[in-house]
C-alpha positions, 0 to 999 in steps of 0.5 A: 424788443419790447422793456422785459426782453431788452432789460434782461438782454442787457443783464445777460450782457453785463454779466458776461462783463463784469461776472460776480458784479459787487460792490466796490466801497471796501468796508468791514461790517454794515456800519462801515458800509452805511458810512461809506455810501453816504460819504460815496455821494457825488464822489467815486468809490476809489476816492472814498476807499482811499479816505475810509481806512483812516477814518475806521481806524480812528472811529470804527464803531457807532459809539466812537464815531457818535462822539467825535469831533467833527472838525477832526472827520471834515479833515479826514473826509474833507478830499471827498467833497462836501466835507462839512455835510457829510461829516455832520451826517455820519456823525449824526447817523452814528448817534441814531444808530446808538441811541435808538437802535442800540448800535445796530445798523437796521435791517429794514428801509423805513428805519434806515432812511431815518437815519441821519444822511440816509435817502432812498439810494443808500437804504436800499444799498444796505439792503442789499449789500449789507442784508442781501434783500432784492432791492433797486439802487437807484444813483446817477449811473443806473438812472443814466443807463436806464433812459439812456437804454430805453429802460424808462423814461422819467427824470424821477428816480422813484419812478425809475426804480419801480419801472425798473421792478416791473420788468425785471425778475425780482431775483435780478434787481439787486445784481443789475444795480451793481451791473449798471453801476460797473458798466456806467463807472467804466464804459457807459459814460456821462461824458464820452461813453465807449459806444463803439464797444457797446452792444446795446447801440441799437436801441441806445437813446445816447448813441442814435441821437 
């Protein structure tokens, strides 16, 4: 089975399994959604919607959130870890989005990731998620299940995500980040994966180690 069978053999599966794959941060319009996927760094996205209803509450826009106070964000985000570089990046983020882009969350990726706190991983969940562009999230699950799976093989994430454009339909990237994400979160595992319920254990690096 060679890269393209194998990878579309697998979002086959995976859409049997998580059929309507989405995102799972709870947010209201794109501003939220970029707040919440950089406070989603390194933290779960039960975790970040359990903080997030409060923070929109308080600041729900980029103009109120620009002007915050950032010891009062620290305290409210401060139980999704890395509380202080978080909180000065979304603040910093909403003031970029006021000041240069009159309030608007841009549509397009070099504009994004010059945005205070936003890398290549959340730019490209924006488009996504936010403007339905066919885009390739690269973050810790799609990177693990990808090597894991024989996808790619590369310890760069860059790298990862344009292997994973070259075999897979352009039509597909977007639903397979959101399926890797899913089945990594609750089944494939960085720590005890369920192997004995998968169906990719015939060419699984992980298991046939």
């Amino acid at each position: 089975m060679d890269k393209k069978t194998r990878a579309l053999f697998v979002y086959d599966e995976l859409l049997k399994l998580f059929e309507g794959a989405s995102c799972e941060l709870d947010f209201n319009d794109n501003f939220q959604l970029v707040v919440a996927v950089i406070l989603s760094a390194r933290c779960t996205d039960k975790r970040v919607n359990m903080i997030t209803p409060n923070l929109f509450s308080k600041y729900p826009t980029p103009v109120a959130l620009a002007n915050a106070n950032v010891e009062d964000v620290e305290k409210i985000i401060f139980s999704c870890g890395f509380y202080k570089n978080k909180a000065k990046n979304v603040i910093s983020m909403a003031r970029d989005v006021v000041e240069r882009f009159g309030g608007v969350v841009p549509n397009n990726f070099d504009d994004l990731v010059s945005l205070s706190g936003v890398g290549r991983k959340t730019a490209n969940v924006v488009l996504s998620v936010a403007f339905h562009n066919d885009t390739i999230a690269v973050d810790t699950h799609v990177f693990r299940l990808s090597n894991r799976l024989g996808l790619v093989d590369t310890n760069n994430v860059v790298v990862c995500e344009e292997e994973l454009k070259k075999i897979l339909p352009k039509d597909k990237w977007s639903t397979f980040h959101h399926l890797l994400v899913l089945y990594g979160r609750y089944f494939c595992k960085s720590i005890a994966p369920q192997c004995s319920e998968c169906k990719f254990k015939e060419f699984c690096k992980y298991y046939n180690k």
